[in-house]
PAZAPA-4460 file (N, C-alpha, C; in steps of 0.05 Angstrom, whole numbers, plus 32768, in hexadecimal, padded with zeros to 4 digits):
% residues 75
    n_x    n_y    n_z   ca_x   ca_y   ca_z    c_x    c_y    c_z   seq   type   mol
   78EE   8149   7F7D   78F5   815F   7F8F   78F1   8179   7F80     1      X     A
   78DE   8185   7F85   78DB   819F   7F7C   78ED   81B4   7F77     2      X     A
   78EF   81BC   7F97   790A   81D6   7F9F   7927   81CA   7FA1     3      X     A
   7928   81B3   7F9B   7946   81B0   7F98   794E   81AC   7FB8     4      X     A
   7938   81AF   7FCC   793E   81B0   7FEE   7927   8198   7FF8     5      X     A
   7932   8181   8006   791E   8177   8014   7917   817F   802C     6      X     A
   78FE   8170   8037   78F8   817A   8050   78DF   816F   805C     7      X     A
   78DE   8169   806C   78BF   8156   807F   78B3   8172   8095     8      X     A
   78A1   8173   809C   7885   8186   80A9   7888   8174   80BB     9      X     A
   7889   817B   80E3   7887   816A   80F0   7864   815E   80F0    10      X     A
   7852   8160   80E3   7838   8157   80E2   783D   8131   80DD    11      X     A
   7852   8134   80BE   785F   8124   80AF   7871   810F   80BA    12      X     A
   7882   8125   80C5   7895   8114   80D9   7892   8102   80F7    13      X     A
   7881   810D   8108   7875   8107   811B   785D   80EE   8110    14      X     A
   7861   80E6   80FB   784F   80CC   80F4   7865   80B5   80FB    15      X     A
   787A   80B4   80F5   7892   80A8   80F3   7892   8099   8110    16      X     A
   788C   80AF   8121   789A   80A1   8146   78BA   80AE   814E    17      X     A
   78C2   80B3   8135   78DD   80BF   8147   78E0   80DC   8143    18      X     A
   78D1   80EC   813E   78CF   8109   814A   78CE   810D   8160    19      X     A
   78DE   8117   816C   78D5   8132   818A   78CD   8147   817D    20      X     A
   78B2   8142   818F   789A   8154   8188   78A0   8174   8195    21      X     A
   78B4   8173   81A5   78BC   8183   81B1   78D9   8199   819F    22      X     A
   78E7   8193   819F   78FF   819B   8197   78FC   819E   8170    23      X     A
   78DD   8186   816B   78E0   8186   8149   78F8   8184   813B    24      X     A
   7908   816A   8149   7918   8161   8142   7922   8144   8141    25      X     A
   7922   8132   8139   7928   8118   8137   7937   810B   814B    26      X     A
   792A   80EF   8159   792F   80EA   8173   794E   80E3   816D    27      X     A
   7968   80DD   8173   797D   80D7   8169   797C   80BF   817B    28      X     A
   7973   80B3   819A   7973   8099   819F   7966   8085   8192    29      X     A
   7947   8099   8187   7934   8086   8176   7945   8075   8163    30      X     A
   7954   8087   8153   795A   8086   8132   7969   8077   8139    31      X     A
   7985   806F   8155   7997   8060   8150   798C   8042   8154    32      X     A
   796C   8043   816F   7963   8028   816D   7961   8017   8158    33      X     A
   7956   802B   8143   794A   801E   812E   7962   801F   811C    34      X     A
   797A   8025   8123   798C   8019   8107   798C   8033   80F6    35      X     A
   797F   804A   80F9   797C   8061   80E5   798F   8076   80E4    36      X     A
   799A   8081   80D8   79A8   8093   80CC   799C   80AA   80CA    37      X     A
   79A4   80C4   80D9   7995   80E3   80E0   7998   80E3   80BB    38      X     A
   79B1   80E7   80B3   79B4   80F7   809B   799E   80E9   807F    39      X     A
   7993   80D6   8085   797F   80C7   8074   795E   80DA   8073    40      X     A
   795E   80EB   808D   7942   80EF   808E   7944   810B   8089    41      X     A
   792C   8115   807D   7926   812F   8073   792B   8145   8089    42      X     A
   7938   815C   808E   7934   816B   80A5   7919   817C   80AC    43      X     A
   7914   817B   80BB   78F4   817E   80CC   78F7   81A1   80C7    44      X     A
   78DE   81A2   80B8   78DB   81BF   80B9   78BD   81D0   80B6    45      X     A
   78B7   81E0   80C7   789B   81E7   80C9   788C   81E8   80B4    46      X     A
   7876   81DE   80B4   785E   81ED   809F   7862   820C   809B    47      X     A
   7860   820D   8081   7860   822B   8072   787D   8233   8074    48      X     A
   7897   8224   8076   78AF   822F   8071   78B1   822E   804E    49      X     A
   78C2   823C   8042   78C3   8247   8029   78E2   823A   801E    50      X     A
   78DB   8224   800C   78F5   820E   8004   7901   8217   7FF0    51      X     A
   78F8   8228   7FDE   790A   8231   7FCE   78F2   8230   7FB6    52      X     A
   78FB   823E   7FA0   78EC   8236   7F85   78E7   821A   7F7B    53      X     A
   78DC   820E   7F6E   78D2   81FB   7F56   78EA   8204   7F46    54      X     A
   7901   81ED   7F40   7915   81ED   7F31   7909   81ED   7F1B    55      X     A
   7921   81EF   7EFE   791A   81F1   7EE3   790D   81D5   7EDE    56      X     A
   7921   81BF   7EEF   7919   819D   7EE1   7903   8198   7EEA    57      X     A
   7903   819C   7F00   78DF   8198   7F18   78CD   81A1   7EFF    58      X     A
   78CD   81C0   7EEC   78BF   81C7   7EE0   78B7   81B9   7ED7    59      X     A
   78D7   81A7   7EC6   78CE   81A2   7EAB   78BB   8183   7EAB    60      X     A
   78C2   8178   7EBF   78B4   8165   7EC6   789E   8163   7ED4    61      X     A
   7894   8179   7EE6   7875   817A   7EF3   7867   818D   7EE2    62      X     A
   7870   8198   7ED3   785B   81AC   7EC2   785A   81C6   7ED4    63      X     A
   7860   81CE   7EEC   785F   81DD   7EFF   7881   81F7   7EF0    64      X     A
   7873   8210   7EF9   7883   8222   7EEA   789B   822B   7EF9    65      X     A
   78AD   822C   7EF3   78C5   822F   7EFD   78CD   8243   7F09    66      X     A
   78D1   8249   7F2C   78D8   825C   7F32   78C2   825D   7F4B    67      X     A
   78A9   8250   7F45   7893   8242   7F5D   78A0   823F   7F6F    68      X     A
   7893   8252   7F8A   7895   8252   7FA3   7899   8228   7FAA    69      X     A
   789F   8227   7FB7   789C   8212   7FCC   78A5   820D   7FE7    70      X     A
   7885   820A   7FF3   7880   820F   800A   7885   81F2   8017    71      X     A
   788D   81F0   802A   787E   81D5   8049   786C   81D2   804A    72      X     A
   785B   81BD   803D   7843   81B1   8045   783B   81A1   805A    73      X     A
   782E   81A2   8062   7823   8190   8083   7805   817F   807D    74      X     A
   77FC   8171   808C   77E8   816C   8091   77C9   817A   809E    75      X     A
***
């Protein structure tokens, strides 16, 4: 985890089957069919939202410099 913040791109999430494509928010009948737990899954957030910096440990472990933007990637 980079920014210390997780997070899924509905591009990402919408692979899954239980996105509303609409609202870009996680079906809550889907998730109970299947036995799933909301608080397990990443919260859905647009391409190009801004997660916070590249922590110090993220640094020290990706080689990536600390304080690095991180963005929402999509497909």
């Amino acid at each position: 985890m980079l920014s210390g913040e997780l997070a899924v791109d509905p591009s990402n999430a919408g692979t899954t089957g239980l996105l509303d494509l609409v609202t870009r928010d996680w079906r809550k009948g889907l998730l109970e069919m299947a036995g799933l737990r909301s608080d397990i899954l990443s919260p859905v957030k647009e391409t190009g939202t801004p997660l916070g910096p590249v922590t110090d440990n993220a640094a020290t472990l990706s080689g990536l410099r600390a304080g690095t933007p991180v963005i929402v990637g999509g497909r």
